[in-house]
C-alpha positions in Angstrom: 0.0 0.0 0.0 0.9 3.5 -0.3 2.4 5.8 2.0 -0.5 7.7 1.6 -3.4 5.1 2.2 -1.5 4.6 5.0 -1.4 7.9 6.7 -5.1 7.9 5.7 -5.7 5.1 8.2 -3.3 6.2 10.5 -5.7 9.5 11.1 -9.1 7.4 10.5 -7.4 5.3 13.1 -10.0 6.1 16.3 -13.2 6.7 14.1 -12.8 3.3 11.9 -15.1 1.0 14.3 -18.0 3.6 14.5 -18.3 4.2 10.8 -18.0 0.6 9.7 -21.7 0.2 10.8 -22.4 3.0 8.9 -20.3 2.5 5.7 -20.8 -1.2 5.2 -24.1 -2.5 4.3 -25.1 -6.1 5.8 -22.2 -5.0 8.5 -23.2 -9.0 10.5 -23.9 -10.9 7.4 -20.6 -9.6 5.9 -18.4 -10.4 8.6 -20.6 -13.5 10.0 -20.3 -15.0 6.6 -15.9 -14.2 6.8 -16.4 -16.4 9.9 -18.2 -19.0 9.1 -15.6 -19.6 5.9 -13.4 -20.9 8.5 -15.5 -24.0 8.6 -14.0 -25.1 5.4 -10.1 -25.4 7.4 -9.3 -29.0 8.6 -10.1 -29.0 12.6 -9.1 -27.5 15.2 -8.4 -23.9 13.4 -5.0 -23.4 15.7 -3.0 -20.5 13.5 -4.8 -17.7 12.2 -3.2 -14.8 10.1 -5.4 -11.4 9.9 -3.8 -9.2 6.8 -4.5 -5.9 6.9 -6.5 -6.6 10.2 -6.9 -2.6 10.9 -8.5 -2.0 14.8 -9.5 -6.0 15.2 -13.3 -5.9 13.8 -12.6 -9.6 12.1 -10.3 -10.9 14.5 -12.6 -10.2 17.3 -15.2 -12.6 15.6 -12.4 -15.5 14.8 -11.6 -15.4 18.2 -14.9 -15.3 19.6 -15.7 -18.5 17.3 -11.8 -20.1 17.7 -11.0 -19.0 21.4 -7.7 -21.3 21.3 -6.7 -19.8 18.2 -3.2 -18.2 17.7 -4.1 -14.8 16.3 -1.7 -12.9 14.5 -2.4 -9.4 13.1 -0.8 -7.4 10.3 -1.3 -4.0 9.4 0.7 -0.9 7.8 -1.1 1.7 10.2 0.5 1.5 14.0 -2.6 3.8 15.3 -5.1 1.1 13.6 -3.0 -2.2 15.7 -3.0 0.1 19.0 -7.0 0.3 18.4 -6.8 -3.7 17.5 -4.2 -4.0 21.0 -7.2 -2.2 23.0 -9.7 -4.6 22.1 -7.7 -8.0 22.3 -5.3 -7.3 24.2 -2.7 -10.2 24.8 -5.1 -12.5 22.8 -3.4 -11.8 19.5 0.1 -11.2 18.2 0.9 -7.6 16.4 2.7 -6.8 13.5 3.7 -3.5 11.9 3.6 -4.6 8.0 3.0 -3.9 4.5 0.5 -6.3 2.9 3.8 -6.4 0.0 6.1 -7.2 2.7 7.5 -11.2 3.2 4.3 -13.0 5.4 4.9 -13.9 8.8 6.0 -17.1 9.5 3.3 -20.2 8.4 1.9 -22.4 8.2 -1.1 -21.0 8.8 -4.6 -23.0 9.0 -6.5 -20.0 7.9 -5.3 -16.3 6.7 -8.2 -14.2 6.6 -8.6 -10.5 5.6 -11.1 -7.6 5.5 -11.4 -4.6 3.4 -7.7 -4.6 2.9 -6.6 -5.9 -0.5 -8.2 -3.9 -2.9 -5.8 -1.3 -1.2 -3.2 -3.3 -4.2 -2.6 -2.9 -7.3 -4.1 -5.8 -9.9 -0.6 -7.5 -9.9 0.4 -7.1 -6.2 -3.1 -8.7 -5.2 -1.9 -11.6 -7.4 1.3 -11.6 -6.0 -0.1 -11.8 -2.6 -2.7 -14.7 -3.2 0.6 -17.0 -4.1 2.2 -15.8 -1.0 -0.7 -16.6 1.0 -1.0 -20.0 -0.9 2.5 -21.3 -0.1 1.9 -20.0 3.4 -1.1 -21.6 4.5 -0.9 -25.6 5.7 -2.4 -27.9 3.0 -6.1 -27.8 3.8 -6.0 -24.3 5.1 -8.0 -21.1 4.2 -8.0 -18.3 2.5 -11.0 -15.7 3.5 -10.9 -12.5 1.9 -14.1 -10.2 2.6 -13.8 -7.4 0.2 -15.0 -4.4 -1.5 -14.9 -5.1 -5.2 -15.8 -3.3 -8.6 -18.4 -4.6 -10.9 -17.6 -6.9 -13.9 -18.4 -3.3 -16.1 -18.1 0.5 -15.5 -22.1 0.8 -15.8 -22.5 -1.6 -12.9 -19.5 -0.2 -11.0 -21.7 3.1 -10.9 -24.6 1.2 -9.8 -22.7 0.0 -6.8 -21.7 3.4 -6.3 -24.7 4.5 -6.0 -26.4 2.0 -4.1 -23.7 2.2 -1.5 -24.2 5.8 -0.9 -27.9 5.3 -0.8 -27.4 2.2 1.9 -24.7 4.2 4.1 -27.1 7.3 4.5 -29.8 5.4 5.0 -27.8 3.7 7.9 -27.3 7.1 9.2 -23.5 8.5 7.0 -23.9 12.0 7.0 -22.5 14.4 4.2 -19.2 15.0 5.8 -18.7 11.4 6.6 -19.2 10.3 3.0 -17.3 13.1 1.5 -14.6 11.1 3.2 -15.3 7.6 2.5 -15.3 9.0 -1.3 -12.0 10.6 -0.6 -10.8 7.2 0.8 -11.7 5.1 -1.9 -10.0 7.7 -4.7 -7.2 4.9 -3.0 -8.5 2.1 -3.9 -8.0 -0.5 -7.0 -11.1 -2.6 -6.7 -11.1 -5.7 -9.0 -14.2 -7.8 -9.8 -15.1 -11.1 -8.3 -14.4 -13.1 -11.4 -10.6 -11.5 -11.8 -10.1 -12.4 -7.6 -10.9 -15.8 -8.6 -9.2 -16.1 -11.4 -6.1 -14.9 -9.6 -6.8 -17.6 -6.5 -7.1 -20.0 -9.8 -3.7 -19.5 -11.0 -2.2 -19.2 -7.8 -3.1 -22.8 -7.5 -6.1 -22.9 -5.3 -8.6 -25.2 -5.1 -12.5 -24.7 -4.3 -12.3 -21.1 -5.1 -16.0 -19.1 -4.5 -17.8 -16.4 -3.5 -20.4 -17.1 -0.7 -21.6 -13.8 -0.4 -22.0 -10.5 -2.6 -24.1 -7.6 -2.1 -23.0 -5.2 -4.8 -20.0 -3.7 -4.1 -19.0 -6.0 -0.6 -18.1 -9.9 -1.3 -16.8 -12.7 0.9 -14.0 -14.8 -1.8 -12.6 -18.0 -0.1 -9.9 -20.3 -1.2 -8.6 -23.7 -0.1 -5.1 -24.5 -0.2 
């Protein structure tokens, strides 16, 4: 990611939680459904990487499913990991790093990930799907809840528009959207159909999408 999508998050750092209810339509049944993707890793889920795991939001939920879990989070933004520390405490490992940079230490039984990628360029996301391939143990997991474009620029607008129209109707003010908007002028979203064609050549198997609401999608991947 850039230095500046980093500093972004760096200042967003101690508003992030409270406008993620606002900003992200089906908040439960987008993160529920992340969760419940770790049903597909061979029992007991001991090892658990979070990539670009920002204040905790998805970690929270692995661990409240997979209390035994070794947690580990990564994320460029120190202010976003002191947000994550708060809520987890010793729970969970922390780790200052670039979604670019060489992974921790597998294998790994699932490495999960929220609203983080599409921070990538096309080539860097399939970059990093290898890397997360050769880092999971065979069997393990690959969850990746994301914001992605739409297969054509007429039905990328549409998402546009019908994530505005969900995020003020879930209370997003015009200040608070003018900054979303000003946030995702950072983004490189990709569609569905490129993530798993990625996850394809990275040598994946049982790649799908098991949810999609416009714009939001829940891709999983089994080594």
């Amino acid at each position: 990611m850039t230095d500046r999508t980093t500093a972004l998050f760096q200042a967003y750092a101690n508003d992030y939680d409270a406008a993620r209810r606002r900003l992200v339509p089906m908040f439960d049944t987008f993160y529920d459904t992340a969760v419940q993707a770790l049903e597909l890793a061979p029992e007991p889920v001991t090892r658990v990487l979070d990539l670009g795991a920002g204040t905790g939001l998805l970690s929270a939920r692995v661990l409240a499913e997979h209390p035994s879990a070794e947690l580990v989070l990564l994320d460029g933004a120190p202010a976003m990991l002191d947000e994550a520390r708060a809520r987890l405490g010793d729970r969970a490992r922390y780790v200052v790093g670039d979604l670019t940079d060489p992974l921790p230490p597998g294998p790994w039984d699932a490495v999960v990930s929220a609203l983080a990628i599409h921070h990538l360029p096309d080539e860097g996301k399939a970059q990093l799907f290898t890397r997360v391939r050769e880092a999971l143990a065979p069997g393990g997991i690959f969850v990746n809840a994301e914001q992605v474009a739409g297969p054509t620029p007429q039905l990328d607008a549409h998402y546009l528009r019908h994530h505005e129209a969900c995020a003020r109707a879930l209370g997003t003010g015009d200040a608070e959207w003018d900054a979303a908007i000003e946030r995702m002028r950072h983004d490189r979203k990709a569609s569905v159909e490129a993530h798993l064609e990625w996850l394809d050549r990275a040598g994946f198997a049982d790649a799908d999408c098991l949810f999609k609401d416009h714009s939001f999608a829940v891709i999983v991947a089994r080594r």
